[in-house]
C-alpha atoms as one frame of an Amber mdcrd trajectory, in Angstrom:
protein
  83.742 -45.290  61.718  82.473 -45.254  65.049  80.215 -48.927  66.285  77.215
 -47.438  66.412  77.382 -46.070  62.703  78.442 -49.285  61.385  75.484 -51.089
  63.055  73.506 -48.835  61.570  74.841 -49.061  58.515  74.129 -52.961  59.030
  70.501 -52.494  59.973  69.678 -50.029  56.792  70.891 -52.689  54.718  69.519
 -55.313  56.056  66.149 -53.089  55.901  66.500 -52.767  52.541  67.487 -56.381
  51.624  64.073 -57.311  53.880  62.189 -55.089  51.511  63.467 -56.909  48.097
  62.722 -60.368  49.776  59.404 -59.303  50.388  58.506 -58.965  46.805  60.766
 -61.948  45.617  63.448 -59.596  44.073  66.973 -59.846  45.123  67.833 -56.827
  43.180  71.852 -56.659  42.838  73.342 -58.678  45.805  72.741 -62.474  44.860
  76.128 -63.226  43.505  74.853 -64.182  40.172  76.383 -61.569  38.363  79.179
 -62.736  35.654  82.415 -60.441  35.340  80.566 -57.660  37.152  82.107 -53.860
  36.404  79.742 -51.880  38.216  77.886 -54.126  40.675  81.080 -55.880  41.932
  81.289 -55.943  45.437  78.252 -54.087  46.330  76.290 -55.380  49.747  74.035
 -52.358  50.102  75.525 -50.679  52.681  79.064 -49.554  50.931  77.714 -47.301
  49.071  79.898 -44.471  50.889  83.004 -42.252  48.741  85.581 -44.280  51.405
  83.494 -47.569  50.151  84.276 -46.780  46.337  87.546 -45.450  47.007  88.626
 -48.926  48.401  87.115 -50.565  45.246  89.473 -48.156  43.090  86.835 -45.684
  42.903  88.249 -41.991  41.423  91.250 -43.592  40.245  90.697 -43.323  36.413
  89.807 -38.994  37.411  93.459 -39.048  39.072  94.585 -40.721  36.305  93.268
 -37.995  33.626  94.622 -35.493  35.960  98.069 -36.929  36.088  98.256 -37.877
  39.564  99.033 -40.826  41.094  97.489 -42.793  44.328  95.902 -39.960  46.559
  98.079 -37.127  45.205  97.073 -33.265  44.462  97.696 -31.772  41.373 100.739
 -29.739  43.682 103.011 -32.810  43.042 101.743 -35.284  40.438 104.043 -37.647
  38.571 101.979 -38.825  35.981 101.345 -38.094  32.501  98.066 -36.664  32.100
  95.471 -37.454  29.696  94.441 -35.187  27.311  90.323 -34.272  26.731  91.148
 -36.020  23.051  92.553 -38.674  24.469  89.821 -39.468  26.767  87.736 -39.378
  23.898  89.243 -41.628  21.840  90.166 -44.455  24.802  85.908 -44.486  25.055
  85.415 -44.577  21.495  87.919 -47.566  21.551  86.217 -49.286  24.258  82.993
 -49.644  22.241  80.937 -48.187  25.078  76.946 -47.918  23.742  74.648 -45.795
  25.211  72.793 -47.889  27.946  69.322 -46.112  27.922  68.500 -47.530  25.014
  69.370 -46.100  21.503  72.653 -47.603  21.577  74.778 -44.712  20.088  78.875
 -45.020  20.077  79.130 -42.999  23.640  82.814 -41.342  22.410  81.277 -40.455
  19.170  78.559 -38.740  20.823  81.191 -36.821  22.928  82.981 -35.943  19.852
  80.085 -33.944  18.815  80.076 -31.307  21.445  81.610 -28.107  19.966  85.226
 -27.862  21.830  85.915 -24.286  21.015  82.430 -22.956  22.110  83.310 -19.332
  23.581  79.810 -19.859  26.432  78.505 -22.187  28.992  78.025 -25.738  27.847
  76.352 -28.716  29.998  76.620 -32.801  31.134  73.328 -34.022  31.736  72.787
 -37.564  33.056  69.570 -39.094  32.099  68.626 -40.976  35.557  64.818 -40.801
  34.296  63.965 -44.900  34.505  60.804 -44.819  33.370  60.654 -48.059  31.083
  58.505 -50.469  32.282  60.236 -53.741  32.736  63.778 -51.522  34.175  65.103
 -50.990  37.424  68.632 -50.995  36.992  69.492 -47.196  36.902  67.866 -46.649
  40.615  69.942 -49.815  41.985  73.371 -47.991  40.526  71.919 -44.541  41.906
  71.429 -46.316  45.463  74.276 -48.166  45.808  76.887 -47.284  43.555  76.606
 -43.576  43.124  79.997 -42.333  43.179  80.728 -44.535  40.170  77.925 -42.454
  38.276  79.546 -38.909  39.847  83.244 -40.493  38.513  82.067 -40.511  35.022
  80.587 -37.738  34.845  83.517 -35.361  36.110  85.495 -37.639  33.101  83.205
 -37.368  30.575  82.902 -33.414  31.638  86.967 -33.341  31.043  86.639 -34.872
  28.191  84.227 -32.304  26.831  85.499 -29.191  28.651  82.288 -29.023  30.272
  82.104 -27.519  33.699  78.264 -27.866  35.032  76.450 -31.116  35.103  72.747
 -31.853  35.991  71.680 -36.002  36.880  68.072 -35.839  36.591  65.956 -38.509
  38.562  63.025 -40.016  38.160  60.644 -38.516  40.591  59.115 -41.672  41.913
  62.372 -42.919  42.832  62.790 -40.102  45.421  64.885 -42.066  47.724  67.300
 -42.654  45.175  67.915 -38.560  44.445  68.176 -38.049  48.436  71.269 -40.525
  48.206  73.020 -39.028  45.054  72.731 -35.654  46.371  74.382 -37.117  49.653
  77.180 -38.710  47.742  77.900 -35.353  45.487  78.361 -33.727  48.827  80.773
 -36.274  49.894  82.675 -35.804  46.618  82.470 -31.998  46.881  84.245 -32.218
  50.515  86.879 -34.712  49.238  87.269 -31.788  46.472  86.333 -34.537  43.612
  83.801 -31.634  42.141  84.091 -27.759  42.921  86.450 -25.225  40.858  89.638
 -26.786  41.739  89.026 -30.601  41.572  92.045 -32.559  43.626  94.192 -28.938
  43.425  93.834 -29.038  39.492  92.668 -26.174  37.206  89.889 -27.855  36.300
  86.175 -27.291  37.552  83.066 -29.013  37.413  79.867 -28.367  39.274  77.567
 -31.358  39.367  73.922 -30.636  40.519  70.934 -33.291  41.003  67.253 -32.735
  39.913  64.114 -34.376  40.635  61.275 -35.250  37.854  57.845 -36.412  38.900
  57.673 -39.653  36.753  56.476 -38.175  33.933  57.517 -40.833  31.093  58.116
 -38.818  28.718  60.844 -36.824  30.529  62.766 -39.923  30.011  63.641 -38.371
  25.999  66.249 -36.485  26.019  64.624 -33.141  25.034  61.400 -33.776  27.042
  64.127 -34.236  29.617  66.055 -30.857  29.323  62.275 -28.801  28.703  61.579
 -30.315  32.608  64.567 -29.097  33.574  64.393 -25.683  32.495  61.298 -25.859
  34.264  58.771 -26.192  31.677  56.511 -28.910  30.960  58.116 -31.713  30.144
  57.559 -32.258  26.096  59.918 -33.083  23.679  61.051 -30.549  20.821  61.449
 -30.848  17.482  65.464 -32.264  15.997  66.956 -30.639  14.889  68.392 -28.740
  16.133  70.237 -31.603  18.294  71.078 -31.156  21.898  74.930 -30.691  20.855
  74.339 -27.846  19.690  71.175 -26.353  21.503  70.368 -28.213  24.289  69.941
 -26.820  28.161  69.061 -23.541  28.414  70.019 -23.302  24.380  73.602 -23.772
  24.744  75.762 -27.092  23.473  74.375 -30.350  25.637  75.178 -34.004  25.853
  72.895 -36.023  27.736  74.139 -39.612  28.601  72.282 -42.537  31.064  72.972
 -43.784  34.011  74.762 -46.482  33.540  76.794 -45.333  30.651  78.006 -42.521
  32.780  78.841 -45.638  35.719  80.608 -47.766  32.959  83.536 -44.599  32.241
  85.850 -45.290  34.875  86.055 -48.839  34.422  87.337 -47.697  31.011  89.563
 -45.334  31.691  91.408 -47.956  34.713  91.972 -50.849  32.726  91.893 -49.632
  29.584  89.631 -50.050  26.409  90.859 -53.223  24.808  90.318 -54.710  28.485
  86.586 -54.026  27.905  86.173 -54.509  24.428  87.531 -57.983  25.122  84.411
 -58.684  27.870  81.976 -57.852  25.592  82.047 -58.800  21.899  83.022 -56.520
  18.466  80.720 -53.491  18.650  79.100 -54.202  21.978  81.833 -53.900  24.233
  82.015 -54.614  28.159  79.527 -55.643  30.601  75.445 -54.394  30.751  72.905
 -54.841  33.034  69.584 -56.547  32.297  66.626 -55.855  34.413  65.440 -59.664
  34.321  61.494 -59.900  35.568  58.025 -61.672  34.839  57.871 -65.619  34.855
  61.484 -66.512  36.320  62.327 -67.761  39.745  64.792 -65.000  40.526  64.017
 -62.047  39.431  66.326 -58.575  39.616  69.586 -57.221  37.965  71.836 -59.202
  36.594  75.125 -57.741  35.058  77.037 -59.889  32.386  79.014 -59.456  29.289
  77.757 -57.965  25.949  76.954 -61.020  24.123  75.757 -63.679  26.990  73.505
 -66.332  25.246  70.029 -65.797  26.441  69.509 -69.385  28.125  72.553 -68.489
  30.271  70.783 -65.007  31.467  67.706 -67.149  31.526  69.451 -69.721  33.712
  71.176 -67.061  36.143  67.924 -65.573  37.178  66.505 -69.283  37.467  64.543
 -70.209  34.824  60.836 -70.036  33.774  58.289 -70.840  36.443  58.383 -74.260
  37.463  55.748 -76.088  35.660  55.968 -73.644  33.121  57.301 -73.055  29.593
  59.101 -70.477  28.314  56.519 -68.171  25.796  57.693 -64.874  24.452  60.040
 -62.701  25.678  60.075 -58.773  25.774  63.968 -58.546  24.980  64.095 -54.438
  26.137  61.444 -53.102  28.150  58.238 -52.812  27.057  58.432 -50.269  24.240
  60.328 -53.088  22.144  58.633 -55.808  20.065  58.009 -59.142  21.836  59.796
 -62.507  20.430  58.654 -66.143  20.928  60.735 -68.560  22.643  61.976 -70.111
  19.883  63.701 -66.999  18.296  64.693 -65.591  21.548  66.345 -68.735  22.764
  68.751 -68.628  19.606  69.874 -64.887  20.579  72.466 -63.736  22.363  72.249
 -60.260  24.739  73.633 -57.405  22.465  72.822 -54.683  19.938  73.231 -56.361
  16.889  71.641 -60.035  17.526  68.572 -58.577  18.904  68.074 -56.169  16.181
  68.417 -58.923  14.029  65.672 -61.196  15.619  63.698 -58.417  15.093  63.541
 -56.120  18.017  65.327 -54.064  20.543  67.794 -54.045  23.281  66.856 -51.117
  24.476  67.251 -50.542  28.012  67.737 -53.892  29.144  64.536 -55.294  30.514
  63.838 -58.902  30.040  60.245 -59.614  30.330  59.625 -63.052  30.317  56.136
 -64.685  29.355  55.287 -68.184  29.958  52.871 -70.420  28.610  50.124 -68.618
  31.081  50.237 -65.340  29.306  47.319 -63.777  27.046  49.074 -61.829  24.588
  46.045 -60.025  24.114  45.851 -59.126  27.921  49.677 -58.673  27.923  49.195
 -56.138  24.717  46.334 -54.391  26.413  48.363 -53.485  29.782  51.047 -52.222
  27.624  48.938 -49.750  25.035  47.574 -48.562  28.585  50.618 -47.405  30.000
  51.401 -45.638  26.396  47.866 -43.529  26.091  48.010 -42.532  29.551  51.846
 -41.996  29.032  51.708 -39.467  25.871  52.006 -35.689  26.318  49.535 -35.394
  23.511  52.026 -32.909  21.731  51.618 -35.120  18.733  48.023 -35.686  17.093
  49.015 -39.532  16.298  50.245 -40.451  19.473  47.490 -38.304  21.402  45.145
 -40.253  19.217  46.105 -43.068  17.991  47.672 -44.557  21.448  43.650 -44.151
  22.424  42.489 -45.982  19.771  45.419 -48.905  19.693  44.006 -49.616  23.553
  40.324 -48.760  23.026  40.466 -51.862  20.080  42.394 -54.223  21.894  39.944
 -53.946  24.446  37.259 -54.764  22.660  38.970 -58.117  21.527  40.210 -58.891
  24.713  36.454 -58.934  26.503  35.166 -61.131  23.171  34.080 -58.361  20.806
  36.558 -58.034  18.612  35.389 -57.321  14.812  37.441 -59.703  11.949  38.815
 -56.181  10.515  40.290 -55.227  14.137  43.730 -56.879  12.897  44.187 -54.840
  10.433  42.895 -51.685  11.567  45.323 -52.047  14.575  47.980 -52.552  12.229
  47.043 -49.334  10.088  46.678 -46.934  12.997  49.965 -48.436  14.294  51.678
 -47.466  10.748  49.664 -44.498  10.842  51.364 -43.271  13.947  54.957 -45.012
  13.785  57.645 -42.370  12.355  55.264 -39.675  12.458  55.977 -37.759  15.697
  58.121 -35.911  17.185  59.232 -38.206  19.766  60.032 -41.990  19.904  57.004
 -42.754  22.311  55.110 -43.190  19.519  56.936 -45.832  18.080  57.186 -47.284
  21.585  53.449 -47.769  21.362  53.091 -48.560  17.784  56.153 -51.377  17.532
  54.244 -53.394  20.492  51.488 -54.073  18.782  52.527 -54.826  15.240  54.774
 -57.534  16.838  52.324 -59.491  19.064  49.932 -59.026  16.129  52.779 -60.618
  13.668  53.789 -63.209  15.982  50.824 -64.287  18.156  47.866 -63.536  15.625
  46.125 -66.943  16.086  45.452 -65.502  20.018  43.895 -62.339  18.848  41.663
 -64.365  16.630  40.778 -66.738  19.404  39.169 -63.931  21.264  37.017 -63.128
  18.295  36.031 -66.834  17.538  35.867 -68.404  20.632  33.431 -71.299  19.462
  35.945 -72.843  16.540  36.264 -75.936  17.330  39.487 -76.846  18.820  40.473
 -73.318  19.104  39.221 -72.374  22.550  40.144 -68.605  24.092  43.089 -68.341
  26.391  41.365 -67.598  29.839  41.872 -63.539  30.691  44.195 -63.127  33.862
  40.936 -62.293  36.176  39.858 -66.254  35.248  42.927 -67.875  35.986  42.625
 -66.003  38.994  39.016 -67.640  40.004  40.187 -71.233  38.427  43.274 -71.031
  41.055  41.066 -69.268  44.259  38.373 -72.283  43.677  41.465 -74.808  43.627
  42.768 -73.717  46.420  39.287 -73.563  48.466  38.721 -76.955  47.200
């Protein structure tokens, strides 16, 4: 590397460094991490195949291959993994999807039809749509070869040989640096027909969305990239078997993809062992709202919420901790007293009584309406649905139309329970999950912070005064500060 490309290496990540502290997020590079798999020893400027390469990078796809250091398949000395094999050391590793279903990712591998006779496809889902999540874009920008890795794996595995990562269109700066790093990985010969002298191929391609939410489900996903518009179909039949273009599929995230060669390199008792039984190895959590430090923090399956709390430096000072939205926005919100008792994986969550989902911790503090909160949130979903489905074209209009009526003070004493009915009413009765994104929301802040919504409607009970909207707090703290 020559001084001047190294300085400018230096200056693009300071640049981009600058542009997280001017918003108060430190992203990935505060050091806070805890046993860190994909964010170790990322500064924001190694980000380069010779960067991951000296982090171990393509190690586990030599490894498959039989080779051993920088070898060619011309004189390799190591046993090579079979596609069965590869399967069954990720089904062992109790990798979970990380977009937010959770599904056993070798399972799901295990599904695609080995001896199809036609074209089958790899499809990353790098559609981050989730409100609340950021932590697919940070991989795509600064780890991307880790992504490219796991997919040429996880195409071995299959005996796929064309792969599509589609990317979020408003994160356009993100898809100009995956497509560089696929054509650093093409020139190393890490993807083309003959990967690293072997006989087998894989051609990896990158596609742009245009932030269409929806896109971010799977099939919604794979109509976009045919070209069409971007609504989900009807399941079955499943991807597996008709997916892209009608031929077998599997779509994976980001980060699941980014978590493979981690696997594969130390094995998948090694990761199993840093997370806990059935939520194996490490995930990242998109931490944001009322905390001191807010960004991506990567720790094991199974942290204790306080200590993820702590790590991105507790609630607001002067503050206490409210309600937390454990998975990006689409999962129910819990109060600080059941949240505080959970720890960060599949199972606890789900017991508590809501999602992991994608990862995003949204933390509330005691200066949140849950009414206002709930109201932002049925926004996004209306304006969000493709309107395929009459109860999510309609009822996501009618979930935000009531709230706000109670948030500005005209709430009706049956509104309760006719939010509640048109959230049953569209719940499990589409054909996507945005639906139930929209409907689960509601029924929990309803459940869980009733005595607000009723507030709003009764605002002269005695003793029972409204919480101020966010537009008041914002006049009570402009005439404080003018004072």
């Amino acid at each position: 590397m020559t001084l001047a490309s190294s300085q400018n290496n230096r200056a693009e990540a300071q640049r981009v460094l600058a542009q997280f502290a001017a918003t108060g997020v430190e992203t990935c590079f505060h050091g806070r991490h805890i046993s860190p798999q994909i964010f170790a020893g990322l500064d924001g400027s190694n980000w380069r195949l010779k960067d991951y390469e000296a982090r171990g990078g393509y190690q586990a796809l030599r490894r498959i291959l039989g080779l051993d250091g920088n070898q060619t398949a011309g004189n390799a000395n190591a046993a090579a993994m079979t596609p069965d094999q590869v399967t069954a050391e990720v089904k062992a590793s109790g990798l979970r999807g990380r977009g937010g279903a959770g599904f056993p990712t070798g399972l799901k591998w295990s599904f695609m039809p080995r001896q199809f006779p036609g074209q089958k496809y790899l499809v990353c889902n790098s559609d981050e749509g989730e409100p609340g999540t950021c932590k697919d874009r940070d991989i795509l920008m600064y780890n991307p070869h880790s992504v490219i890795e796991g997919m040429v794996i996880a195409a071995y595995a299959m005996g796929i040989s064309v792969g599509y990562n589609y990317i979020h269109g408003e994160i356009f700066t993100a898809y100009l640096r995956f497509e560089e790093a696929i054509e650093e990985a093409r020139a190393a010969g890490l993807l083309g027909d003959a990967i690293l002298g072997s006989s087998f191929k894989f051609q990896l391609h990158a596609a742009h969305g245009f932030g269409a939410y929806i896109c971010g489900e799977e099939t919604g996903l794979l109509e976009s990239l045919e070209g069409k518009k971007g609504q989900p179909r009807f399941k079955p039949p499943f991807p597996a078997s008709f997916g892209l273009y009608g031929k077998p599929t599997t779509i994976n995230n980001t980060e699941t993809f980014a978590a493979v060669p981690w696997i594969i390199r130390h094995g998948s008792q090694a990761y199993l062992e840093c997370g806990k039984p059935n939520n194996g190895g490490t995930k990242i959590y998109s931490v944001s709202g009322d905390v001191e430090l807010p960004g991506n923090y990567e720790v094991p399956m199974g942290t204790p919420f306080p200590k993820l709390l702590e790590l991105a430096g507790g609630v607001r000072k002067g503050h206490t901790l409210k309600a937390v939205i454990p998975g990006g926005s689409s999962s129910p919100v819990l109060p600080a007293a059941i949240m505080m008792e959970c720890t960060m994986d599949y199972d606890s969550i789900a017991k508590a009584g809501s999602m992991l989902g994608s990862g995003a911790v949204i933390v509330m503090d005691d200066s949140r309406c849950m009414v206002e909160s709930l109201k932002r949130l049925s926004y996004f979903y209306m304006h969000e649905s493709c309107g395929q489905c009459t109860p999510c074209r309609e009822g996501t209009g009618w979930m935000w139309r009531v709230i706000d009526r109670i948030h500005k003070g005209q709430g009706r004493p049956s509104d309760l329970d006719l939010l509640n009915s048109v959230a049953d009413n569209i719940q499990g009765h589409t054909i996507c999950a945005l639906g139930d994104a929209a409907a689960m929301p509601v029924r929990a802040m309803i459940k869980h912070f009733r005595h607000e919504f009723e507030a709003l409607m009764k605002p002269t009970v005695a003793g029972n005064a409204p919480i101020p909207t966010l537009s008041q707090r914002e006049r009570a703290s402009t005439e404080a500060r003018s004072a």
